[in-house]
C-alpha positions in Angstrom: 20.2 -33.6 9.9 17.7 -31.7 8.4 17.8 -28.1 8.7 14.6 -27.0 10.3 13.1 -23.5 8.9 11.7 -22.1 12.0 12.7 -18.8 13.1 15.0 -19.9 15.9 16.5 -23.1 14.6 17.5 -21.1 11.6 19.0 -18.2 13.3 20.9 -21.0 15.1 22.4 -22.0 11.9 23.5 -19.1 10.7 25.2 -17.8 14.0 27.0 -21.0 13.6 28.0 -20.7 9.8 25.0 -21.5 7.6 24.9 -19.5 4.5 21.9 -17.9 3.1 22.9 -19.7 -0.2 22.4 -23.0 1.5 19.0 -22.0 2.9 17.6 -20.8 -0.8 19.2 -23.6 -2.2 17.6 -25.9 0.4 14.4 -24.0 -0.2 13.7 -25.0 -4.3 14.9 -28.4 -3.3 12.0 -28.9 -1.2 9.8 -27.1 -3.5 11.3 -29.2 -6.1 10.9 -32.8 -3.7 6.8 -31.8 -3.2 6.3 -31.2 -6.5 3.1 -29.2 -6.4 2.3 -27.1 -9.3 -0.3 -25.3 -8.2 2.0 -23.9 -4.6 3.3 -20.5 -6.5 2.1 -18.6 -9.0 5.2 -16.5 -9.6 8.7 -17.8 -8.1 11.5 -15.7 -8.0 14.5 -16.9 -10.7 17.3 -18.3 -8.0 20.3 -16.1 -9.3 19.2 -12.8 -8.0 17.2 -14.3 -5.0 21.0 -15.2 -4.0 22.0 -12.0 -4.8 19.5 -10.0 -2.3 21.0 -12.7 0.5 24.9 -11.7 -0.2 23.7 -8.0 0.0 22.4 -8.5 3.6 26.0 -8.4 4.6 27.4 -10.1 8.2 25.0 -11.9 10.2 23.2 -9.5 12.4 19.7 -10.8 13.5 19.6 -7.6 16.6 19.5 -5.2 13.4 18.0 -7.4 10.9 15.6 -9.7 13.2 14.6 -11.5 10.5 18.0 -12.0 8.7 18.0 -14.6 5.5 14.9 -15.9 6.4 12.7 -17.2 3.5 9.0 -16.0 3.3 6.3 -16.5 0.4 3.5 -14.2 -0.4 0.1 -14.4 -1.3 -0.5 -13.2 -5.3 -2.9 -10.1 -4.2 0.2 -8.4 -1.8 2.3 -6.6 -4.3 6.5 -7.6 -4.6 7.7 -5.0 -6.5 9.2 -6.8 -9.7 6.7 -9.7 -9.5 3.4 -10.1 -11.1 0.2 -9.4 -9.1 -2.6 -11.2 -10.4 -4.4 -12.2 -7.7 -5.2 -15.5 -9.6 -6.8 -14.2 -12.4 -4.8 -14.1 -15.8 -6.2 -11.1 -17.4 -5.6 -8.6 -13.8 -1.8 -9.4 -13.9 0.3 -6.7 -14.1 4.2 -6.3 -12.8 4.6 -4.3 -9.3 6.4 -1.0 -9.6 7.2 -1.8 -6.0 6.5 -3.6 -2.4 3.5 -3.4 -0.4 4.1 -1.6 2.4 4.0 -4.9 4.9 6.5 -6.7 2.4 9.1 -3.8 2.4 9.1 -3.8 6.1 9.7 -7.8 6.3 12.7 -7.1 3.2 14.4 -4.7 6.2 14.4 -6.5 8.5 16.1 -9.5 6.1 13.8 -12.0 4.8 14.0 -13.0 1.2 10.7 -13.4 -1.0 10.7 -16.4 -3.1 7.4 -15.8 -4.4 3.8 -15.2 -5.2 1.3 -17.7 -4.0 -1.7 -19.3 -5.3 -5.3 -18.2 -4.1 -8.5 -18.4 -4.3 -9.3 -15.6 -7.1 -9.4 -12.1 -5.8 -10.0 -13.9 -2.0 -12.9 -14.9 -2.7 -13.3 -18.1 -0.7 -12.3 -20.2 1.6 -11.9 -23.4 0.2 -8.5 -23.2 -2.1 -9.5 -24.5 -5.6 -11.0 -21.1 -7.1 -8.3 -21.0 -9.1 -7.1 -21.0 -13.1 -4.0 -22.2 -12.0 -3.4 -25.7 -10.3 -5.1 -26.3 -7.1 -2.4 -26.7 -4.1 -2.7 -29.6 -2.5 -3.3 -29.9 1.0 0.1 -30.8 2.9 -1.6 -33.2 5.2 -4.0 -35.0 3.4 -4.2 -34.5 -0.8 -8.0 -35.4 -0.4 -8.9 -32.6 1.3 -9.1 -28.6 0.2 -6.2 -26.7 0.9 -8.6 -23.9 2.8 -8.1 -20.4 1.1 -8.3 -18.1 -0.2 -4.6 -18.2 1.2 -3.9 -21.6 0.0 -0.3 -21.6 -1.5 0.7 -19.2 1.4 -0.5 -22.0 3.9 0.7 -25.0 1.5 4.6 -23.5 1.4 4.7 -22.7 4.9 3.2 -26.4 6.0 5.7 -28.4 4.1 8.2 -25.9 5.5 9.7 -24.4 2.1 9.6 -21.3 3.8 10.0 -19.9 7.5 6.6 -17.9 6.8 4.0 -16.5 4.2 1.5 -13.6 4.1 -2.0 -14.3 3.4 -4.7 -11.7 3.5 -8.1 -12.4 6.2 -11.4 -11.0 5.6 -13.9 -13.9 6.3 -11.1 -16.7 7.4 -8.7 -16.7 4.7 -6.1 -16.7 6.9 -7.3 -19.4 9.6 -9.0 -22.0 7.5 -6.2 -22.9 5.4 -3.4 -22.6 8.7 -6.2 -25.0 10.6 -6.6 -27.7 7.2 -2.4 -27.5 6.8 -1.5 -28.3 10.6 0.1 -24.9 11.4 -0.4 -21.8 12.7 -2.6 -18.5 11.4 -2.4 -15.4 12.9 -5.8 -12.7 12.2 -4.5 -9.4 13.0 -6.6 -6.6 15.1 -7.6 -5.0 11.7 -5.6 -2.2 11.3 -2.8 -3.5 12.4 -0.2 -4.2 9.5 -0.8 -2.0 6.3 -3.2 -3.1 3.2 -1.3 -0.6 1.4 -0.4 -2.8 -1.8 -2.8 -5.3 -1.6 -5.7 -6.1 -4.3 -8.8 -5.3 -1.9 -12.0 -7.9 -0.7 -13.6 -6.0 1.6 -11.4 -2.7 1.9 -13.2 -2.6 5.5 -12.7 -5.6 6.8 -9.6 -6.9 5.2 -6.6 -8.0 7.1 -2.9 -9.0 6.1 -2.4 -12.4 8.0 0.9 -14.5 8.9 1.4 -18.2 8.4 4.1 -20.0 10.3 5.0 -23.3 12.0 5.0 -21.9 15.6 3.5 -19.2 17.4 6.1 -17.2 18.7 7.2 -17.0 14.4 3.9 -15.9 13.6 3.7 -13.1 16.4 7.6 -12.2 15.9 6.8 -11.5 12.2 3.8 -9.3 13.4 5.8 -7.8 15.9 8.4 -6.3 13.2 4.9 -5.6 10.6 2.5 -4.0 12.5 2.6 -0.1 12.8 0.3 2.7 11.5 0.6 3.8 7.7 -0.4 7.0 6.8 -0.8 5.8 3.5 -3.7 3.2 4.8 -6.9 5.5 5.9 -7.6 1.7 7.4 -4.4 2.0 9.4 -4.5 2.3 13.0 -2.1 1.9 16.2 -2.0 -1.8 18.0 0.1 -2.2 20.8 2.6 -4.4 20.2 4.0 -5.9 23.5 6.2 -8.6 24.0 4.8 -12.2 24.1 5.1 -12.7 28.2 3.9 -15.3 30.1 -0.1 -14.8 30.4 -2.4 -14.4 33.6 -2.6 -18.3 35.1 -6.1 -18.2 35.0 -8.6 -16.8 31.9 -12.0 -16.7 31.4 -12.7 -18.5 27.5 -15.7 -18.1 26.1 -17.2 -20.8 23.7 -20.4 -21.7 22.3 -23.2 -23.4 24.3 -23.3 -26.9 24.1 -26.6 -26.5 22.1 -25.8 -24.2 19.7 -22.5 -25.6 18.5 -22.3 -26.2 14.6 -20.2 -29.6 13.3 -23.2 -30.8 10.8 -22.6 -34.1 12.0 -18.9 -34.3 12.3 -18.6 -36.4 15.6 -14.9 -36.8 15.3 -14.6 -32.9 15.6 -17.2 -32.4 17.9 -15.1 -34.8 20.3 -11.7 -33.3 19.0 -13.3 -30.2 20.3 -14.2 -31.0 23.2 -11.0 -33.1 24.4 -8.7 -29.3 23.5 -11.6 -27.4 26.0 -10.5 -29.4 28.4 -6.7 -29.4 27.8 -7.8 -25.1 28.0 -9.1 -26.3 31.6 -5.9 -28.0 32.4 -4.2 -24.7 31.4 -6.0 -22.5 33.4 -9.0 -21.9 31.5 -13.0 -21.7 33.0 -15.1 -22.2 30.8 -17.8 -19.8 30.0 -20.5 -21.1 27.6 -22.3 -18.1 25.6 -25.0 -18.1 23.2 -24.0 -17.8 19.8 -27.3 -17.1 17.9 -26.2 -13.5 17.0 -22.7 -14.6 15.9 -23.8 -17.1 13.4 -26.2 -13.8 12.2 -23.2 -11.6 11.7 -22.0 -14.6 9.9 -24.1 -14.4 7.6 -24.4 -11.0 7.1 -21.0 -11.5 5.5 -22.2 -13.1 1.9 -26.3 -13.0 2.1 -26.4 -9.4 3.0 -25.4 -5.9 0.9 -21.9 -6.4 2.5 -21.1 -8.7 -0.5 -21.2 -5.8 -2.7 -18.1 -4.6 -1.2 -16.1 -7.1 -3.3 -17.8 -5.7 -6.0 -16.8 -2.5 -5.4 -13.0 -3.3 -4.8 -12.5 -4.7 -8.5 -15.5 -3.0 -10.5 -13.8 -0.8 -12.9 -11.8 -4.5 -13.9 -15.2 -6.3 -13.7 -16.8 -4.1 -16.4 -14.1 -4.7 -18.9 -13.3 -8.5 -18.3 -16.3 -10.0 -16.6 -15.8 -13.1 -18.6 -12.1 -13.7 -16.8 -13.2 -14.8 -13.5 -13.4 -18.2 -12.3 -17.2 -19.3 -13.0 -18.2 -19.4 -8.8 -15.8 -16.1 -8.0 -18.1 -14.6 -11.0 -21.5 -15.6 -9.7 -20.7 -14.5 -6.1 -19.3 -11.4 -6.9 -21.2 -10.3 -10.0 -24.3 -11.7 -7.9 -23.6 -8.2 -5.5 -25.0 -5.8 -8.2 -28.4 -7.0 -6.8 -28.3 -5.0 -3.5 -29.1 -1.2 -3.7 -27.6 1.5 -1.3 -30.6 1.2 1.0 -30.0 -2.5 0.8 -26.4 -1.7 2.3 -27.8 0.8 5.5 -30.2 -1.8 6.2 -26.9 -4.4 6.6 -25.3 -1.6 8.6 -28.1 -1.4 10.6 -28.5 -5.5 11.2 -24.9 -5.7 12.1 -25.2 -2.6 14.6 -28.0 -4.7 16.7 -26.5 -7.3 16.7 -22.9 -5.9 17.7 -24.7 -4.5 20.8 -26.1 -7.7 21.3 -22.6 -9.5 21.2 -20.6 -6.6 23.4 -21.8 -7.7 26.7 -20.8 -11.5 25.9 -17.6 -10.5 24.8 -17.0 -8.4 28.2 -18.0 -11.3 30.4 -15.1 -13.2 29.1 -11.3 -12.6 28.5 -10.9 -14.8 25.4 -13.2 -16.9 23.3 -12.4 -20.4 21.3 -14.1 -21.9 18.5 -13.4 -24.3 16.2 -11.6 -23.3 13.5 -13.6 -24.9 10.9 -16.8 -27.1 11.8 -15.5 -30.4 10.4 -13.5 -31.5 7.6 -13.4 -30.5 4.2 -12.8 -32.6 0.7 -12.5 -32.2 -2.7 -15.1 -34.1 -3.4 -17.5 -32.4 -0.8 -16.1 -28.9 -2.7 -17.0 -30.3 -6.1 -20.6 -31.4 -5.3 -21.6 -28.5 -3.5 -19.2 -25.5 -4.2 -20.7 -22.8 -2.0 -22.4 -24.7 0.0 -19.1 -26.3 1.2 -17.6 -23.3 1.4 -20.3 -21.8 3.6 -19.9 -24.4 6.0 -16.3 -23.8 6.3 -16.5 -20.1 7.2 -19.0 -21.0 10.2 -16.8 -19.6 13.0 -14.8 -17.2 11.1 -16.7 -15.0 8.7 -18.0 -13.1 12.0 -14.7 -11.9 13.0 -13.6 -8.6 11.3 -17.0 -7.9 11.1 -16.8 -8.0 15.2 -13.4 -6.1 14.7 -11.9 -9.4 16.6 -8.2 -10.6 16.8 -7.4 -14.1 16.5 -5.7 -17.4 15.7 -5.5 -20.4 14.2 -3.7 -23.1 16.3 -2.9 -27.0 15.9 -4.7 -28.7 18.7 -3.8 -32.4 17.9 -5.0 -34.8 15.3 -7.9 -36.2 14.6 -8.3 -40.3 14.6 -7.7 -40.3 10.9 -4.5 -38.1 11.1 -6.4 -34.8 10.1 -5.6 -32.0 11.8 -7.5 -30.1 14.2 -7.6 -26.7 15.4 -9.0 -24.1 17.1 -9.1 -20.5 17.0 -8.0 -18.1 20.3 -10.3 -14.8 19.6 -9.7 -11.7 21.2 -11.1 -8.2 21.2 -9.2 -5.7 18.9 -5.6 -4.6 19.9 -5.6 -7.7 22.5 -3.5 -9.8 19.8 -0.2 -10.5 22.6 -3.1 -11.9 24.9 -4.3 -14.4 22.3 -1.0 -15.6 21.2 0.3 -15.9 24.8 -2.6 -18.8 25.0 -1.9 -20.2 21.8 1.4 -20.8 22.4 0.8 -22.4 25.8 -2.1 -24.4 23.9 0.5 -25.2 20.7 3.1 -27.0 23.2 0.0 -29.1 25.1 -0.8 -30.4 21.9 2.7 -32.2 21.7 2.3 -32.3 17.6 4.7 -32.0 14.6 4.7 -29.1 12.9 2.8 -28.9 9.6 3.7 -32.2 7.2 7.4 -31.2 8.1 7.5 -33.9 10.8 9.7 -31.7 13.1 8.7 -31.4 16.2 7.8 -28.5 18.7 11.0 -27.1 20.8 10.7 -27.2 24.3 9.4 -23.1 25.8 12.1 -21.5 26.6 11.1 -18.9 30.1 11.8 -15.2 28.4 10.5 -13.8 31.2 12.8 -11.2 33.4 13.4 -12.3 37.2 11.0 -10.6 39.5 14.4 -9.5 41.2 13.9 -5.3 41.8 10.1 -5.6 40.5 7.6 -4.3 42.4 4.0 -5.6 43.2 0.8 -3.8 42.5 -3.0 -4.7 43.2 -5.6 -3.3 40.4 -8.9 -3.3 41.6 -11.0 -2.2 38.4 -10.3 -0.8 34.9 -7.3 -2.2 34.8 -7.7 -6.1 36.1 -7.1 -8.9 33.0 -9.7 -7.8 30.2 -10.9 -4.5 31.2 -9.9 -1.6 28.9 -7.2 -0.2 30.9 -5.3 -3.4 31.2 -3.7 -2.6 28.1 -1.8 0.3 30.3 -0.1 -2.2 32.3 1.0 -4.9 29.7 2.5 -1.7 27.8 5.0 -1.2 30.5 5.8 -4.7 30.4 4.3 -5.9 33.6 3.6 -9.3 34.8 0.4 -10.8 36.2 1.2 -12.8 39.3 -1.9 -13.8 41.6 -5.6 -13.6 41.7 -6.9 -13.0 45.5 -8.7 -10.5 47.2 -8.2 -7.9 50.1 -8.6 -8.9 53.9 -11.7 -7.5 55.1 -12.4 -3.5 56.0 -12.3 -2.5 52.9 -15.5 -0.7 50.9 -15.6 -0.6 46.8 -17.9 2.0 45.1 -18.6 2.5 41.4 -17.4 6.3 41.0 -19.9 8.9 39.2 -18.9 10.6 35.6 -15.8 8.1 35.2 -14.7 6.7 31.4 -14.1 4.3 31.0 -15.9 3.4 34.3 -13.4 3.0 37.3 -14.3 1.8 40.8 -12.8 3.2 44.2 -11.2 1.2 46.8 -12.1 2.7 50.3 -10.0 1.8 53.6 -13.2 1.5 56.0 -13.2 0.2 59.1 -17.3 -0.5 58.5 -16.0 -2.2 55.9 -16.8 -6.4 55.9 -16.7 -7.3 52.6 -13.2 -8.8 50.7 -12.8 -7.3 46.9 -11.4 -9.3 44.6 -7.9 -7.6 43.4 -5.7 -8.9 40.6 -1.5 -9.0 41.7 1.1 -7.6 38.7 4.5 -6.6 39.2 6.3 -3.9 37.2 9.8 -3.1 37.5 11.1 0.4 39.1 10.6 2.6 36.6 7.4 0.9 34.7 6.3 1.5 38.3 7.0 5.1 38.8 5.5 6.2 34.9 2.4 4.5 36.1 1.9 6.0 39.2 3.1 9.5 37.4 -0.1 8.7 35.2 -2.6 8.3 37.6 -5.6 11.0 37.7 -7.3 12.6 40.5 -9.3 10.9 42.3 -7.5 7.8 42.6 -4.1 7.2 44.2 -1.6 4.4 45.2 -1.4 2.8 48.7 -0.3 0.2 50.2 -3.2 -2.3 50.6 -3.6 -5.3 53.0 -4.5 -8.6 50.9 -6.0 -12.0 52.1 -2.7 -13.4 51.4 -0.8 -11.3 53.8 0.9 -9.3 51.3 0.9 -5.8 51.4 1.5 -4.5 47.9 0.7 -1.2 46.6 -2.9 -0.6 44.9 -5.2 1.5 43.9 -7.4 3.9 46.6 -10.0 6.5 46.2 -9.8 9.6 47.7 -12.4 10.0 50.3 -13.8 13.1 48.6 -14.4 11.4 45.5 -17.1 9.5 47.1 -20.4 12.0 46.5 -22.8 9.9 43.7 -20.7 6.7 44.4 -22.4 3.9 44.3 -21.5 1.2 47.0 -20.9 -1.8 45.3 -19.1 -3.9 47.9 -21.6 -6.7 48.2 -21.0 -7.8 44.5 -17.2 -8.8 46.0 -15.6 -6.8 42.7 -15.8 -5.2 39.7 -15.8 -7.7 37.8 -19.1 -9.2 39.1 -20.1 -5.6 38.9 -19.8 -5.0 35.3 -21.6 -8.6 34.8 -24.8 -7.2 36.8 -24.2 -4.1 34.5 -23.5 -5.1 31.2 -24.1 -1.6 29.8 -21.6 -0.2 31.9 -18.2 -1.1 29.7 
């Protein structure tokens, strides 16, 4: 039988024997058996690699979660011992030690085999910008590999190695997981430290994780992600566990009209056929215009923003301008164009538009696009090498820009055996959110994983019994997408039921609240029924929240449609002077909608 690579099956192996010698040995033979030249830039010599393994000591995956598990990584992330050169010959030069995301990963027990292949100094999105080999895409060689990540996705698709880091800025780390069947998680950006890796866009960049399944992706983020001091780009995301998600979810996606395939009907379909399988999951449908998306888009490479890249490599640019590869060179070198007032005026375009953009993205919980608009080849990359490239970064070069959270998820094949995927967008710091739906959208699919030919194994229900859990009814900030919710998924607590309260109850928007809050008023004059969202925390999740919660509100026990009577959230009757009674809009929710300034 052939030993499978991801996280779980592996782990399986070793409690029952395996040897990390067999899994590196079992790792070059499958590098060996794909024979692609242009995969690694640098691989680690075997001998010492086995080494590291016998170091780890017993099996112990509860101290070591990711104990004997191979990874690749991307040639701008330094390995200390290994060459960066973020594919360009004359940068190289040997890490003194590991990046700070790569040291965590080496605690917690993977093994690096090696350094990746790229798109030069991640500049692209199509894989081939190389002076080394191009990688070849694991699904189809006809088609791009996707980059700039394009080893990283490459490895991890023919399933040499349990996971790779890439590095995101304008899709590096979507595009190639969508072309190479597999799975690419984008980061909140902040989240896992850029300490050690060549910069793109030193504002925007993200490290990104490449893996066969969504919960490897997210348990490799899980063990990454925390605040560097060493990173002024660093910054705190929650990490929660990957629970089940609220059963229903409002996805926003582009209107009909303004959807972007340039004439790929097979995509266009493919599209349509995984909105629906969303629908089936739970999903309404929310279509939003996406004019001013596809302008932050293209702020990305046609404004002053460009000049960023210049910026991150100049003082190597100067000296050895005639070392980069010939379109890296002309987009790059291209930046030197804009002036400073050039860049404030950028600043300034993306700040309209953002404001534009904010209400959209508070009407909905999550958003889905297409990960790429159509398919890519070769041959399209050869005839029109930025052009091609420009296509392909459609729904993704808006992203950081947006400070979004994503990723890149197999939704099926197309009829010529491409893959297809989407992308699950969320906003920043709501990365458990989007991979809860990606995972529940990943098994729907029913596909193989990568070119591996291995299949998805069944979910598993992680979730703790509601036994000794108590039942709580949010009313405002804190229902499913509103910026408290973030409170409750923190303690770990579980969405159960969308319903509303019986009638007599009165909801008013309360004066100087921030974020805004709404009050919940038991009123006999009361008619209308306020939509309230069920979640259930166990005892003492339940008693820190209630410790936590401010004057004027307070915790009742509340009378629902549904004849329940959990505890909820009330207002204190003296709160009420400058409220606004918003009772007829049915909740706060609807509220906010009729008040898009509000949030």
């Amino acid at each position: 039988m052939t030993l499978r690579f991801d996280l779980e099956s592996l782990h399986e192996a070793y409690a029952a024997g395996l040897s990390p010698r067999a899994v590196i040995e079992a790792a070059y033979a499958r590098l060996e058996s794909v024979a692609d030249p242009g995969m690694f830039i640098h691989l680690a010599p075997i001998e010492p690699l086995l080494r590291e393994a016998e170091a780890l000591g017993a099996f112990d995956p509860v101290a070591r979660p990711l104990w004997g598990v191979p990874f690749a990584v991307k040639d701008n992330i330094d390995v200390a011992g290994m060459p960066t050169t973020a594919a360009c010959p004359a940068f190289s030069r040997i890490a003194g030690e590991d990046a700070t995301v790569v040291a965590m990963l080496k605690r917690a027990g993977a093994l690096c085999l090696g350094k990746t292949n790229m798109d030069q100094f991640a500049t692209g999105l199509v894989g081939v910008r190389t002076p080394y080999p191009v990688p070849r895409n694991a699904i189809d060689p006809r088609l791009a590999p996707g980059g700039s990540s394009s080893g990283s996705a490459v490895a991890v698709a023919h399933g040499i190695v349990s996971f790779a880091l890439g590095t995101d800025t304008a899709g590096s780390g979507r595009i190639p997981a969508g072309l190479n069947n597999i799975v690419g998680l984008k980061p909140t950006v902040g989240a896992l430290s850029t300490t050690g890796v060549v910069p793109a866009c030193r504002s925007l960049d993200c490290v990104s994780i490449f893996a066969l399944t969504v919960d490897d992706a997210y348990r490799v983020f899980q063990i990454a992600a925390a605040p560097d001091a060493s990173d002024p780009w660093s910054k705190a995301v929650p990490v929660l566990p990957l629970a089940e998600r609220p059963p229903t979810l409002r996805l926003g996606v582009p209107a009909r009209a303004e959807r972007r395939f340039f004439g790929d009907d097979t995509m266009e379909a493919a599209y349509e056929a995984t909105l629906a399988r969303l629908e089936r999951l739970g999903c309404r449908i929310v279509e939003l215009p996406f004019g001013d998306f596809y302008a932050v888009a293209a702020l990305l490479y046609q404004s002053a923003f460009v000049a960023e890249r210049y910026a991150a490599i100049r003082g190597f640019l100067e000296r050895n301008e005639s070392a980069l590869h010939p379109v890296t060179r002309e987009i790059v070198m291209g930046a030197r164009e804009f002036s400073a007032a050039d860049a404030f005026e950028s600043l300034y375009a993306l700040k309209r538009l953002t404001r534009n953009i904010e209400p959209l993205l508070a009407s909905v919980d999550l958003v889905c696009i297409p990960t790429a608009p159509g398919l890519c080849t070769l041959a399209d990359v050869a005839a029109e090498p930025i052009a091609a490239n420009t296509r392909l970064g459609t729904y993704t070069n808006f992203v950081n820009l947006l400070d979004l959270c994503g990723m890149a998820v197999p939704a099926g094949a197309l009829p010529s055996g491409a893959p297809m995927s989407v992308t699950l967008l969320g906003p920043a710091k709501a990365d458990a959110l989007v991979a809860a739906l990606a995972r529940d959208l990943h098994a729907a699919s029913n596909e193989t994983l990568g070119a591996t030919g291995w299949r998805l194994r069944p979910q598993c229900a992680t979730a703790p019994a509601l036994d000794d859990r108590i039942e709580l009814a949010v009313v405002g900030a804190h229902l499913s997408g509103m910026p408290l919710n973030g409170e409750l998924r923190s303690l770990g607590a579980r969405f159960l039921r969308e319903t509303r309260t019986a009638s007599g109850y009165r909801l008013f928007a309360l004066a100087g609240q921030t974020p805004p809050k709404p009050g919940l008023l038991r009123d006999a004059t009361g008619r209308g029924a306020v939509e309230v969202e069920v979640w259930s925390l166990d005892r003492a999740a339940f008693g820190a929240f209630v410790a936590a919660v401010p004057s004027p509100l307070c915790i009742g026990a509340l009378r629902l449609a549904d004849g329940s009577s959990p505890k909820g959230f009330l207002v204190e009757p003296a709160a009420l002077a400058g409220a606004e009674d918003i009772t007829s809009f049915g909740g706060w929710r609807a509220f906010v909608a009729k008040h898009r300034g509000l949030m």
